[in-house]
PDB file of N, CA, C, O and CB in Angstrom:
ATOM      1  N   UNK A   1       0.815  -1.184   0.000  1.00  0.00           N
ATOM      2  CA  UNK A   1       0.000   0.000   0.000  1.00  0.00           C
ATOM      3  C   UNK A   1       0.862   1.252   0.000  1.00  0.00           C
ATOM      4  O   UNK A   1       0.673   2.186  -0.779  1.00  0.00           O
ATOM      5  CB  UNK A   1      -0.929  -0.004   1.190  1.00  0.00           C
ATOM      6  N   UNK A   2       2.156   1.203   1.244  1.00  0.00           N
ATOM      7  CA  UNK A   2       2.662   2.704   1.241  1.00  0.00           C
ATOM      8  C   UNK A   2       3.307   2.576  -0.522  1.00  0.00           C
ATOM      9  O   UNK A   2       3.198   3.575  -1.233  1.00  0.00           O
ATOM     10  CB  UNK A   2       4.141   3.107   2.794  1.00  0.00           C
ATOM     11  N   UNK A   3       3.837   1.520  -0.991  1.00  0.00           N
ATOM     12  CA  UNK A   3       5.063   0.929  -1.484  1.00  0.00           C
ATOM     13  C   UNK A   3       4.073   1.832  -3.068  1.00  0.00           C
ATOM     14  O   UNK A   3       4.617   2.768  -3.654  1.00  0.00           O
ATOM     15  CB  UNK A   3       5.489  -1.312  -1.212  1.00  0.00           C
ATOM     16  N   UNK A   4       3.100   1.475  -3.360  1.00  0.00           N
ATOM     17  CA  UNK A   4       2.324   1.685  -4.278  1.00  0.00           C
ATOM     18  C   UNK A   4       1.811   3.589  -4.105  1.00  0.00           C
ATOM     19  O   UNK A   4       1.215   3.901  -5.137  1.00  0.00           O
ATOM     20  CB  UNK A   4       1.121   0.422  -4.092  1.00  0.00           C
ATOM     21  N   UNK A   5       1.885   4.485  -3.371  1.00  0.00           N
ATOM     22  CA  UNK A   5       1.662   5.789  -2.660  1.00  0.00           C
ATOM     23  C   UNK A   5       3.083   6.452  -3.505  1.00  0.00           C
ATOM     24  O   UNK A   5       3.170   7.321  -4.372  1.00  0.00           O
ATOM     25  CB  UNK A   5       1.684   5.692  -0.634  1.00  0.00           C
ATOM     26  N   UNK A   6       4.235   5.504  -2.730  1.00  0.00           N
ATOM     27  CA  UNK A   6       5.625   6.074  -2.959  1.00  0.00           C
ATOM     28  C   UNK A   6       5.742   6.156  -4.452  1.00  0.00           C
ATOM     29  O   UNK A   6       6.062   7.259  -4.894  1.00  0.00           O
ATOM     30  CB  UNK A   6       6.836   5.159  -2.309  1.00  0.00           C
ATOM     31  N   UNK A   7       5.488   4.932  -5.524  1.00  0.00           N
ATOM     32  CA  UNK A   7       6.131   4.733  -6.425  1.00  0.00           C
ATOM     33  C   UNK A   7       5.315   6.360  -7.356  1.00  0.00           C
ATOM     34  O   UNK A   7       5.822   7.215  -8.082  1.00  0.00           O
ATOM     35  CB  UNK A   7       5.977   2.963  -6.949  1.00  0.00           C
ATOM     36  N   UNK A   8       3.912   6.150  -6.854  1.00  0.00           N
ATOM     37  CA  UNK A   8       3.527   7.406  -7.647  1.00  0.00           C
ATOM     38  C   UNK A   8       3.624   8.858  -7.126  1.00  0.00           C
ATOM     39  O   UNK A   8       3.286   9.965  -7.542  1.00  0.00           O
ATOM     40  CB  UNK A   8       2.203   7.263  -7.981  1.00  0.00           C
ATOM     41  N   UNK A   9       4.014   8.542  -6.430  1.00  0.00           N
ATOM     42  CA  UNK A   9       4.552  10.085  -5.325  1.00  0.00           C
ATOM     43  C   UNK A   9       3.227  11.203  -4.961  1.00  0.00           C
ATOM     44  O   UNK A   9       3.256  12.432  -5.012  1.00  0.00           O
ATOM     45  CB  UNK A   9       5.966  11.324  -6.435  1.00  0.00           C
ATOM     46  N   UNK A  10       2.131  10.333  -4.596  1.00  0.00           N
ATOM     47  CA  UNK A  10       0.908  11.210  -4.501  1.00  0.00           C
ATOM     48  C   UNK A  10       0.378  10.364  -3.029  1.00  0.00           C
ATOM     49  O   UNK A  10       0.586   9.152  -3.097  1.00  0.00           O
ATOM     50  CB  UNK A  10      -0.300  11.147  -6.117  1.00  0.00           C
ATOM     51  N   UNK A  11       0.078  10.585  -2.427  1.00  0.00           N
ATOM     52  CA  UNK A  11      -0.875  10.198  -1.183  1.00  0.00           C
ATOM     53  C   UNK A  11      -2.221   9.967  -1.949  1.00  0.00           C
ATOM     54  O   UNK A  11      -2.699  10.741  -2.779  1.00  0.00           O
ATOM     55  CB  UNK A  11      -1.028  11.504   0.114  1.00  0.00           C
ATOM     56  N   UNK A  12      -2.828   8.610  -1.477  1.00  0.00           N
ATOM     57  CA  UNK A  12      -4.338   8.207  -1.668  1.00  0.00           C
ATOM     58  C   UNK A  12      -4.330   7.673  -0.309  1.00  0.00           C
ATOM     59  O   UNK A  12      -3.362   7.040   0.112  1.00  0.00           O
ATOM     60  CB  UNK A  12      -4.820   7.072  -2.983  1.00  0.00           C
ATOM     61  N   UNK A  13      -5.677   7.969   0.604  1.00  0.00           N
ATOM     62  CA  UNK A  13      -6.180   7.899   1.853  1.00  0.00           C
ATOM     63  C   UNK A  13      -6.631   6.503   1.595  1.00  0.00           C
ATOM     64  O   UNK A  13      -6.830   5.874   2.634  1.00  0.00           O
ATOM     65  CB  UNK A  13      -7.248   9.017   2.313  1.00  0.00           C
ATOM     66  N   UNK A  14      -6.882   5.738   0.301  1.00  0.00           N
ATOM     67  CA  UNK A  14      -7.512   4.063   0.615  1.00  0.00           C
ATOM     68  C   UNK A  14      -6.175   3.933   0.004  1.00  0.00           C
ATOM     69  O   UNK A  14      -6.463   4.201  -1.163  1.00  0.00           O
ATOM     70  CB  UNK A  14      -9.212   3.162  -0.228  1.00  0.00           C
ATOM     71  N   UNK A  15      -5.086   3.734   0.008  1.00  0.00           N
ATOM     72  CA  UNK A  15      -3.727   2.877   0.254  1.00  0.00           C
ATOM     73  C   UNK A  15      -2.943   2.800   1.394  1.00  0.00           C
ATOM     74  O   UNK A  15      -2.020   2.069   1.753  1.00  0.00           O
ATOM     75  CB  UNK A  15      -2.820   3.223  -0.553  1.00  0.00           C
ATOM     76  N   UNK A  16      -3.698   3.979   1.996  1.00  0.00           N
ATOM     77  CA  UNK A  16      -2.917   4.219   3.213  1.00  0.00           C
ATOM     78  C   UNK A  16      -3.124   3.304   4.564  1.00  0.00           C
ATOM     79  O   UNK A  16      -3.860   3.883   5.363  1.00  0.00           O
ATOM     80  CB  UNK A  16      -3.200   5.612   3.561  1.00  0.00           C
ATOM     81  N   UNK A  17      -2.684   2.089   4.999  1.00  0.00           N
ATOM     82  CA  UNK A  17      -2.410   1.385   6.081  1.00  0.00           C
ATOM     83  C   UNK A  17      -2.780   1.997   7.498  1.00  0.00           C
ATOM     84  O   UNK A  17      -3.238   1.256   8.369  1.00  0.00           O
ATOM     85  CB  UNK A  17      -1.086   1.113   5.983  1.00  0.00           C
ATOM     86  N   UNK A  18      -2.578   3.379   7.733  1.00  0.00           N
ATOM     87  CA  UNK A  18      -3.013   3.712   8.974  1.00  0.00           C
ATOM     88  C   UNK A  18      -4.327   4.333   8.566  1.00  0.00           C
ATOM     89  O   UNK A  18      -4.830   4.806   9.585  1.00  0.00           O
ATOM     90  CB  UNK A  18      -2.022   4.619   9.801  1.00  0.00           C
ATOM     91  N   UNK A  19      -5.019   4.515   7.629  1.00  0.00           N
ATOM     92  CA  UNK A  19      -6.472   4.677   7.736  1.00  0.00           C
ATOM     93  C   UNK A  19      -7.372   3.856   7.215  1.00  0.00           C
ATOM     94  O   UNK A  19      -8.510   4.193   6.890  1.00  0.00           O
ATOM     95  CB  UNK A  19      -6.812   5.710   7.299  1.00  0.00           C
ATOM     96  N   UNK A  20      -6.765   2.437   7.088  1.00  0.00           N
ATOM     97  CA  UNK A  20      -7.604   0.790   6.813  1.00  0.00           C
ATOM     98  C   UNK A  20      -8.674   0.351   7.630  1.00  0.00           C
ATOM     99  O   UNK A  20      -8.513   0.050   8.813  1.00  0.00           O
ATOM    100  CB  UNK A  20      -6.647  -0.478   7.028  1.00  0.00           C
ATOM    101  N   UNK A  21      -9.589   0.312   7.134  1.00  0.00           N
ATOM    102  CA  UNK A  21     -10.860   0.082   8.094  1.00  0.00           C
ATOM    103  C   UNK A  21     -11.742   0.647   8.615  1.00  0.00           C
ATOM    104  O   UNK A  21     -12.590   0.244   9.411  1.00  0.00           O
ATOM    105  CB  UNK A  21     -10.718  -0.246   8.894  1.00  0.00           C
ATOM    106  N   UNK A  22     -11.461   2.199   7.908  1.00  0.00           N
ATOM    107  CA  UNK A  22     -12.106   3.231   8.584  1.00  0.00           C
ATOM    108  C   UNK A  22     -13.213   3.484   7.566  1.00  0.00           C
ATOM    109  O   UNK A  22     -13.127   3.173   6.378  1.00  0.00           O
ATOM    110  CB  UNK A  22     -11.163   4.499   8.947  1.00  0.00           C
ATOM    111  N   UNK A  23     -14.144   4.012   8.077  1.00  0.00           N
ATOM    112  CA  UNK A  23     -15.561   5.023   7.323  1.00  0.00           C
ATOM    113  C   UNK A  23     -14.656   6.111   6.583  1.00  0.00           C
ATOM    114  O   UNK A  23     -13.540   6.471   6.955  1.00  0.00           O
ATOM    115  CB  UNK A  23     -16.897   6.017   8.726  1.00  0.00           C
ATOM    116  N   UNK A  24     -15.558   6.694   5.141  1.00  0.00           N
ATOM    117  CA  UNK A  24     -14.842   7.801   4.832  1.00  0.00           C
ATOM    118  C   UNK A  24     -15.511   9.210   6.002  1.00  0.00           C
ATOM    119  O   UNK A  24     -15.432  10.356   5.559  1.00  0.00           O
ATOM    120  CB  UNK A  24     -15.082   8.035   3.004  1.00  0.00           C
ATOM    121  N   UNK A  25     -15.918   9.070   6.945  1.00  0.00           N
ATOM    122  CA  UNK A  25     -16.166  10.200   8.013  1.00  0.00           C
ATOM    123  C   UNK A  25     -14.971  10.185   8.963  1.00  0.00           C
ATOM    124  O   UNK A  25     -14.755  11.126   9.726  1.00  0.00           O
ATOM    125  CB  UNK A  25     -17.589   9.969   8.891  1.00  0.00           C
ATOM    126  N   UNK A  26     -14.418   9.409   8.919  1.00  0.00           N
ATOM    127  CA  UNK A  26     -13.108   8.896  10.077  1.00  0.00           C
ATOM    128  C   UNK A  26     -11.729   9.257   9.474  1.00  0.00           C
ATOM    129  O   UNK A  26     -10.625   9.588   9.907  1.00  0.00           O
ATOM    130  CB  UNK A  26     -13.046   7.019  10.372  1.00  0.00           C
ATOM    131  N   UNK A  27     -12.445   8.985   7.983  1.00  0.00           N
ATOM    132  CA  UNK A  27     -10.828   9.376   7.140  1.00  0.00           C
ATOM    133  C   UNK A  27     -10.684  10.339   6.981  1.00  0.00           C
ATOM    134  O   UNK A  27      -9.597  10.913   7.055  1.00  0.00           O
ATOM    135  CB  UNK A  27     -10.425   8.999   5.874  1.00  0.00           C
ATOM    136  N   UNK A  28     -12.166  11.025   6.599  1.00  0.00           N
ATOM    137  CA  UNK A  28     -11.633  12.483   6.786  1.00  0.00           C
ATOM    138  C   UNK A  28     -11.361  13.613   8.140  1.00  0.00           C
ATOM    139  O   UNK A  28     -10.960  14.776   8.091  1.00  0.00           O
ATOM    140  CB  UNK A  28     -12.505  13.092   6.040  1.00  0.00           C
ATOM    141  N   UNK A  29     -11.686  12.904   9.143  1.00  0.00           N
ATOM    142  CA  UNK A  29     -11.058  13.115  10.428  1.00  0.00           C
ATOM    143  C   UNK A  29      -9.815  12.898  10.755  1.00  0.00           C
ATOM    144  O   UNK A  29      -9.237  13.737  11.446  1.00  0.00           O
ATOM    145  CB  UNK A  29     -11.576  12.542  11.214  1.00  0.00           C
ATOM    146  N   UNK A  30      -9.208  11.828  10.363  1.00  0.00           N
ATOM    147  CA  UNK A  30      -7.798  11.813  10.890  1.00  0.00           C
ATOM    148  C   UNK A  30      -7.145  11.994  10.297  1.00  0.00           C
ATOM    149  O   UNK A  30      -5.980  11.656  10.502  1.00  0.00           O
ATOM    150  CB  UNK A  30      -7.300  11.018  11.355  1.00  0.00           C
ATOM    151  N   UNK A  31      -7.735  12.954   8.682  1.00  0.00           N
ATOM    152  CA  UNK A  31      -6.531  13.537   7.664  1.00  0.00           C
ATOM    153  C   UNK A  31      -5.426  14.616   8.522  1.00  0.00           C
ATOM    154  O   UNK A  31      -4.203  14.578   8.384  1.00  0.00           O
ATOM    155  CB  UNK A  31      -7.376  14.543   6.241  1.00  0.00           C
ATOM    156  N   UNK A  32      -5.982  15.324   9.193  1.00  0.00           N
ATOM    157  CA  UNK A  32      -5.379  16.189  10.177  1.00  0.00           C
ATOM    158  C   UNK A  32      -4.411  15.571  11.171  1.00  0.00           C
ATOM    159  O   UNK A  32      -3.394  16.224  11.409  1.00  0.00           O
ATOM    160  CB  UNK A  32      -6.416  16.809  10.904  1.00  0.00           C
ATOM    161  N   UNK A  33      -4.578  14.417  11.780  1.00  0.00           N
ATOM    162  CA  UNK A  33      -3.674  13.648  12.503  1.00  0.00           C
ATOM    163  C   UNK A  33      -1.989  13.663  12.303  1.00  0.00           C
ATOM    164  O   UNK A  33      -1.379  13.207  11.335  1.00  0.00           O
ATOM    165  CB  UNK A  33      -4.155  12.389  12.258  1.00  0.00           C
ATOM    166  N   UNK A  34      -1.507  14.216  13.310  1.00  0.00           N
ATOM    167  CA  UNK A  34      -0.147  14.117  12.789  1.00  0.00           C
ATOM    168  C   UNK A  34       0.911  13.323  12.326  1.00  0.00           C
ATOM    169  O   UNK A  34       1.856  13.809  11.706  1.00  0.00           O
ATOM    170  CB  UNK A  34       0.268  14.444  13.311  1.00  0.00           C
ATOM    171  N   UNK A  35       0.791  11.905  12.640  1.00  0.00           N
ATOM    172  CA  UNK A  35       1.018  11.001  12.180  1.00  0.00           C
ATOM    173  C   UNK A  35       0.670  11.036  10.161  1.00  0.00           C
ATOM    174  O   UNK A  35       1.515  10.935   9.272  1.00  0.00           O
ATOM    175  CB  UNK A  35       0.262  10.109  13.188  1.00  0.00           C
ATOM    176  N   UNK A  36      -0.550  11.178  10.046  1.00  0.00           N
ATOM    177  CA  UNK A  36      -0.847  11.110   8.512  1.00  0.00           C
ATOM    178  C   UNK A  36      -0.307  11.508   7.747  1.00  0.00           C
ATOM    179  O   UNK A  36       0.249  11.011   6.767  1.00  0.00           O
ATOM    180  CB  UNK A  36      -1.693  11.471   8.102  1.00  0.00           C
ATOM    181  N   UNK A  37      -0.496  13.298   8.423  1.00  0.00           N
ATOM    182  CA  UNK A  37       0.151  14.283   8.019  1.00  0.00           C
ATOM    183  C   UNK A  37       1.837  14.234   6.939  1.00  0.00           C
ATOM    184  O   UNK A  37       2.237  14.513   5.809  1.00  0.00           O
ATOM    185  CB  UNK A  37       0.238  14.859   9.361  1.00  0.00           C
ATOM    186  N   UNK A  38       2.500  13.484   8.711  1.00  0.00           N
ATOM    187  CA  UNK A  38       3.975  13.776   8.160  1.00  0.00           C
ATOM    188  C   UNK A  38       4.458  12.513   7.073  1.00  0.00           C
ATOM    189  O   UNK A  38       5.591  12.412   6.604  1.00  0.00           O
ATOM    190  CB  UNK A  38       5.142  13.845   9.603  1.00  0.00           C
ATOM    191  N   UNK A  39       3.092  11.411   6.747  1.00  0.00           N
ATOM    192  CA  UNK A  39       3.483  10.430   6.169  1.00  0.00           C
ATOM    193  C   UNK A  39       3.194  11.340   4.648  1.00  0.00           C
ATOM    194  O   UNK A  39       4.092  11.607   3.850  1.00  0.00           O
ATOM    195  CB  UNK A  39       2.686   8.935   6.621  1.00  0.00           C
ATOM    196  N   UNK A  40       1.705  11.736   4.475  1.00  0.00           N
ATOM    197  CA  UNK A  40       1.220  12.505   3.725  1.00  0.00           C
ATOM    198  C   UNK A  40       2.809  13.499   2.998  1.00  0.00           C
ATOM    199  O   UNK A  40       3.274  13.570   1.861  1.00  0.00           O
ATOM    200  CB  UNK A  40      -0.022  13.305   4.685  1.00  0.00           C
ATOM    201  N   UNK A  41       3.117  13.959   3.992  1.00  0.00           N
ATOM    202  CA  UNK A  41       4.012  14.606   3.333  1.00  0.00           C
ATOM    203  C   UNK A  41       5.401  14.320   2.705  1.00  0.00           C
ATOM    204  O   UNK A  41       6.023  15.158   2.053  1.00  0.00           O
ATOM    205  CB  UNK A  41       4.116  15.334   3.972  1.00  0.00           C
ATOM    206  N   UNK A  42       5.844  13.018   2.970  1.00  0.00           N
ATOM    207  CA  UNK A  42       6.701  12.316   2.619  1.00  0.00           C
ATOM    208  C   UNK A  42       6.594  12.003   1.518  1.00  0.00           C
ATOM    209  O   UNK A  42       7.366  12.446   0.668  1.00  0.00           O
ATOM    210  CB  UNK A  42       6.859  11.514   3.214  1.00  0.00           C
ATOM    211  N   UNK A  43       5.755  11.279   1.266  1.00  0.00           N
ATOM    212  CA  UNK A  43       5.257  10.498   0.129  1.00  0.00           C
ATOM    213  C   UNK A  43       5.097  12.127  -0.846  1.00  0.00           C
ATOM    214  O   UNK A  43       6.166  12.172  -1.454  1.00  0.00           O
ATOM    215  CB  UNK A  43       3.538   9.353   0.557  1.00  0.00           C
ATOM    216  N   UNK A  44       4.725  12.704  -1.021  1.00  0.00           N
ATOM    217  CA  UNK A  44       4.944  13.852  -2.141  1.00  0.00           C
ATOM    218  C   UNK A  44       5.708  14.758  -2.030  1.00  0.00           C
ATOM    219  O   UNK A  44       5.578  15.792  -2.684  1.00  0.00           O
ATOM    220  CB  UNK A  44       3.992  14.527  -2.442  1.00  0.00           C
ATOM    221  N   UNK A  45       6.959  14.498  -0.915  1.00  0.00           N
ATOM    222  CA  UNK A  45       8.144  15.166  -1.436  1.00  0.00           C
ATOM    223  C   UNK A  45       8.795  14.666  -1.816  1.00  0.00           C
ATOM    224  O   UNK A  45       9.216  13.689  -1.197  1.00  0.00           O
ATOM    225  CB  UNK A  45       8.764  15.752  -0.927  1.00  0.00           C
ATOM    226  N   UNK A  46       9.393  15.045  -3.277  1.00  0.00           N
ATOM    227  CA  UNK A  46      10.064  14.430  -4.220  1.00  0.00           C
ATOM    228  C   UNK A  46      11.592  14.599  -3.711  1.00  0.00           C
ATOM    229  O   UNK A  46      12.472  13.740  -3.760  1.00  0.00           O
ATOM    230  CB  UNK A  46       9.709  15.027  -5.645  1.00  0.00           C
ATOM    231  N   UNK A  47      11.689  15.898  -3.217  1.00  0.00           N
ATOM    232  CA  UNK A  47      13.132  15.743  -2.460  1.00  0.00           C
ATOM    233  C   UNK A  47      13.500  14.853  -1.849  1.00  0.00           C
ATOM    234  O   UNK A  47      14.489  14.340  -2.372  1.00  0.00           O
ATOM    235  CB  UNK A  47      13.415  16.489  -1.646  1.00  0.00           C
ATOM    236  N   UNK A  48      13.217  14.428  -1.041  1.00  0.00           N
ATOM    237  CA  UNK A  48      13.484  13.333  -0.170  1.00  0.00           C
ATOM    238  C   UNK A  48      13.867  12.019  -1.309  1.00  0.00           C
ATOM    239  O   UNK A  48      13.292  11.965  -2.396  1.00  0.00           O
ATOM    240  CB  UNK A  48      12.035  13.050   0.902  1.00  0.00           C
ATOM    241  N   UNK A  49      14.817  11.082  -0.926  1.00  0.00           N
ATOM    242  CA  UNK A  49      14.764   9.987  -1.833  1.00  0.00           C
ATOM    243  C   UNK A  49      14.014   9.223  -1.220  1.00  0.00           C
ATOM    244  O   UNK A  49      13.572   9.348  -0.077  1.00  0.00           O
ATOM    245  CB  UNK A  49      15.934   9.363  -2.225  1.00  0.00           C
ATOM    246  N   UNK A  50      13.742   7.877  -2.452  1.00  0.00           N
ATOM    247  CA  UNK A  50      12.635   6.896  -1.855  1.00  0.00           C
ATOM    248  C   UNK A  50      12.742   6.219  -0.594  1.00  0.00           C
ATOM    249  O   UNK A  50      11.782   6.118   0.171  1.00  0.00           O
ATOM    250  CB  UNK A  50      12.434   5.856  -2.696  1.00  0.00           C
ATOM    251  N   UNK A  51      13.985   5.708  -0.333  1.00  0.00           N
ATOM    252  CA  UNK A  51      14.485   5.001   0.761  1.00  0.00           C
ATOM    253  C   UNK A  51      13.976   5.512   1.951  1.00  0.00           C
ATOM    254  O   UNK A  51      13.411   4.814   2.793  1.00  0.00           O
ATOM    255  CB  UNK A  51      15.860   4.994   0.800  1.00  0.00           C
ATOM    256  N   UNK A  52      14.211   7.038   2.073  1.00  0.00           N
ATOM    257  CA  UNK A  52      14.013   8.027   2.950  1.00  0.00           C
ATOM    258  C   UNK A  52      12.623   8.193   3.259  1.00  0.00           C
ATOM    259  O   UNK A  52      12.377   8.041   4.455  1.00  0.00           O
ATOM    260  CB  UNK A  52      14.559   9.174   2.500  1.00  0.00           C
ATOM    261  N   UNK A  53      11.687   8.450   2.557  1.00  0.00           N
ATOM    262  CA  UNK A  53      10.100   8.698   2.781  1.00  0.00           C
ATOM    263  C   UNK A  53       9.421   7.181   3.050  1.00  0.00           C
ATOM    264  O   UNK A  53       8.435   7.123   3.785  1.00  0.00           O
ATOM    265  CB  UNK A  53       9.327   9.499   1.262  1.00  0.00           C
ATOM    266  N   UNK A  54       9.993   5.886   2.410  1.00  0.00           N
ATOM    267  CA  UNK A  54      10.038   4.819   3.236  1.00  0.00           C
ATOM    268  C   UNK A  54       9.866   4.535   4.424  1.00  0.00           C
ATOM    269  O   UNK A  54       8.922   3.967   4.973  1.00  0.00           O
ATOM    270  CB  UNK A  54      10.759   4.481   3.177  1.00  0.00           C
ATOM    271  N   UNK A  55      11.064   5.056   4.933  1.00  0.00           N
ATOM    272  CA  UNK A  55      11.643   4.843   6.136  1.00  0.00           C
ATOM    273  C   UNK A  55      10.367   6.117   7.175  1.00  0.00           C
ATOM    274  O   UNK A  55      10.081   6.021   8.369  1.00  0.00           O
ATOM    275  CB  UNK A  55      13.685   5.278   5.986  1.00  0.00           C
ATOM    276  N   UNK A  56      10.055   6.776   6.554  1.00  0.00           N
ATOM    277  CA  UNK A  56       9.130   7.814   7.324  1.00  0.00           C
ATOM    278  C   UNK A  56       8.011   7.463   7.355  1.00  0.00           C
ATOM    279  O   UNK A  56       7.457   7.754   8.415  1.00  0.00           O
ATOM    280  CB  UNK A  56       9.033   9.079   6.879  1.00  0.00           C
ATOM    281  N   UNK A  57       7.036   6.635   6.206  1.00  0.00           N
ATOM    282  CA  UNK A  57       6.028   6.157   6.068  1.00  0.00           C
ATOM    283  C   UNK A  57       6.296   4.447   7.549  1.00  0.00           C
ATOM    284  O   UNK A  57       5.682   4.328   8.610  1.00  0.00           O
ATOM    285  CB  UNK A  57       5.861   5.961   4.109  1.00  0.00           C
ATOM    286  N   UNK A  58       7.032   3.790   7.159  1.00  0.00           N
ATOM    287  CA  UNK A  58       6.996   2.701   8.066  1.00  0.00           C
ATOM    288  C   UNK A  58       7.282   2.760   9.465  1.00  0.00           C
ATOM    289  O   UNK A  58       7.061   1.878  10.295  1.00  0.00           O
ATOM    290  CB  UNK A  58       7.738   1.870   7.644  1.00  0.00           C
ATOM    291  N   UNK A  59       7.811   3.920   9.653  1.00  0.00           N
ATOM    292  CA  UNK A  59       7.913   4.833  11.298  1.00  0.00           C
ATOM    293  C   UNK A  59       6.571   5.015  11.299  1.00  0.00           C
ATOM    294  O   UNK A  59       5.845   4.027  11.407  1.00  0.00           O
ATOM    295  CB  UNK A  59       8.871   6.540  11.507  1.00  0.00           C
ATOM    296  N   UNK A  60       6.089   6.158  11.191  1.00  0.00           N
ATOM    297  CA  UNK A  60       4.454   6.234  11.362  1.00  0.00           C
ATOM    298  C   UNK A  60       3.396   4.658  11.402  1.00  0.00           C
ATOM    299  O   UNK A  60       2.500   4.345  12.186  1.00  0.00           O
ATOM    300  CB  UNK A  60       3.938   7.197   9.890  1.00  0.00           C
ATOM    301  N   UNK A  61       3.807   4.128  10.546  1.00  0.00           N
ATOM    302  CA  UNK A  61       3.017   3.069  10.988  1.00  0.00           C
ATOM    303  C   UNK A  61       3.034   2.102  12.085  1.00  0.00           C
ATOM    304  O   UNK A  61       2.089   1.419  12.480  1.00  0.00           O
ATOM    305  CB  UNK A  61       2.987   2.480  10.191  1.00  0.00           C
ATOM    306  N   UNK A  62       4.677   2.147  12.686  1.00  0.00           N
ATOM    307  CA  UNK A  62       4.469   1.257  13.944  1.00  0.00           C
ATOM    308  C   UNK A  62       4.437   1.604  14.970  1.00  0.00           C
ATOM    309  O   UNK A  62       4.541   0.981  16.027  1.00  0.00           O
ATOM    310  CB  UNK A  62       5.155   0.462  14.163  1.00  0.00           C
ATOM    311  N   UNK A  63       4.204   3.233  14.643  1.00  0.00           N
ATOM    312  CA  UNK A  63       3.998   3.995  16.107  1.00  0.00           C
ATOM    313  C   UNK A  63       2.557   4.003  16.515  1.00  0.00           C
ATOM    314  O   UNK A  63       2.304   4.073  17.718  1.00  0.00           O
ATOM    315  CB  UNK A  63       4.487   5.603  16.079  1.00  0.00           C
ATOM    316  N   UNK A  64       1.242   3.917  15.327  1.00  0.00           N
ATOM    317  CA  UNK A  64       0.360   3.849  15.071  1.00  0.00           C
ATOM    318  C   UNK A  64       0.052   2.006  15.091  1.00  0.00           C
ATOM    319  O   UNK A  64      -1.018   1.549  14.689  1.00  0.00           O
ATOM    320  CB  UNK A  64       0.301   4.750  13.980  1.00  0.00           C
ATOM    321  N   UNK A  65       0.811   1.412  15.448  1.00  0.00           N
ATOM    322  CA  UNK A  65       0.625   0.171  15.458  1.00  0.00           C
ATOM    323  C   UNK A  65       0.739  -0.205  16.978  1.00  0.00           C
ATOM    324  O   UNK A  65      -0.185  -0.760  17.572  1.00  0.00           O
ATOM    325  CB  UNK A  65       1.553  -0.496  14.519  1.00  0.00           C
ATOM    326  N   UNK A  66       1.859   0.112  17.534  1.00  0.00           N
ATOM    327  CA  UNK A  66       2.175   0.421  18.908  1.00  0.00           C
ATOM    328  C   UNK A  66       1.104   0.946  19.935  1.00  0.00           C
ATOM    329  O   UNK A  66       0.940   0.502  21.071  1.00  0.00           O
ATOM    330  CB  UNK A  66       3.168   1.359  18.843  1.00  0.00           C
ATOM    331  N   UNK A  67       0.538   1.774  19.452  1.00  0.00           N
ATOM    332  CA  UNK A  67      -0.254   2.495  20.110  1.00  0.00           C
ATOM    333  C   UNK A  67      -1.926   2.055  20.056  1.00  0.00           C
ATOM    334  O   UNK A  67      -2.863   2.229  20.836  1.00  0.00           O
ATOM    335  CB  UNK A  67       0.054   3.808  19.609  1.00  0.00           C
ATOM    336  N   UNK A  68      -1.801   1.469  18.864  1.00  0.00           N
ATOM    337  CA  UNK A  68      -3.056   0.601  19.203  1.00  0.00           C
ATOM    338  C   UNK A  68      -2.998  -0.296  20.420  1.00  0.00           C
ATOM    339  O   UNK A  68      -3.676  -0.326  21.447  1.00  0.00           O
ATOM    340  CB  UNK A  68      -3.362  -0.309  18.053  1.00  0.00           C
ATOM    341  N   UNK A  69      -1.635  -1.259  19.838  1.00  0.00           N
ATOM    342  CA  UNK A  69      -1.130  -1.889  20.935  1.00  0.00           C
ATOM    343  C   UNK A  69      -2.144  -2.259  22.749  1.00  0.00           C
ATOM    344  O   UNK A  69      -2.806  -3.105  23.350  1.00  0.00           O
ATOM    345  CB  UNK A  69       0.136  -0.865  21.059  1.00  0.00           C
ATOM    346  N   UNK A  70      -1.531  -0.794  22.850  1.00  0.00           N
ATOM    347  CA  UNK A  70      -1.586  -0.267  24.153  1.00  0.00           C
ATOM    348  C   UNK A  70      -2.904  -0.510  24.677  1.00  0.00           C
ATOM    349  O   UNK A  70      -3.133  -1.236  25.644  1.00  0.00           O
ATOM    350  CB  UNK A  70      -1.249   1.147  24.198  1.00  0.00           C
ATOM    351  N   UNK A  71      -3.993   0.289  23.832  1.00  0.00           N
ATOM    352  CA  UNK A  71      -5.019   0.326  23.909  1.00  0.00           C
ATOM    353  C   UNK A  71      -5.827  -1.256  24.246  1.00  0.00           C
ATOM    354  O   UNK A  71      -6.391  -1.150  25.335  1.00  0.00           O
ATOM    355  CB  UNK A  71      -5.244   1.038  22.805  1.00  0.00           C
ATOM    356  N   UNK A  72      -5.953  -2.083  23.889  1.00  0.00           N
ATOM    357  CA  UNK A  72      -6.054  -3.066  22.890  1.00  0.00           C
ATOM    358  C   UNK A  72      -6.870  -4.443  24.803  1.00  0.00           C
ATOM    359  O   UNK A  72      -7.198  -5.616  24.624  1.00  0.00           O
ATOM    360  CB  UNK A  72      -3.773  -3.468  21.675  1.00  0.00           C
TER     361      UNK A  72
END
């Protein structure tokens, strides 16, 4: 999902792994989330190399994975 985001260098909210499962009322709620955000922004900065926005997209997700975790 991120892998498919990266290659086209655009953010789509249904590829995105941390908003899987959600209503589109939820997705568009946690577009704002900072987590999303800084993945959101990875993925369409072209500056960054791929490796790099990778590595930023799969951080966000296991912090967001983690933290379910917790909850759970």
């Amino acid at each position: 999902m991120c892998k498919a985001m990266l290659e086209n260098g655009e953010f789509d909210p249904l590829l995105c792994p941390l908003l899987s499962d959600l209503s589109p009322e939820e997705i568009s709620e946690r577009m704002s989330d900072p987590r999303i955000a800084r993945c959101r922004a990875a993925v369409e900065d072209q500056s960054l190399g791929h490796a790099e926005r990778n590595r930023i997209c799969a951080e966000e997700l296991r912090k967001t994975k983690r933290k379910r975790f917790v909850f759970i």
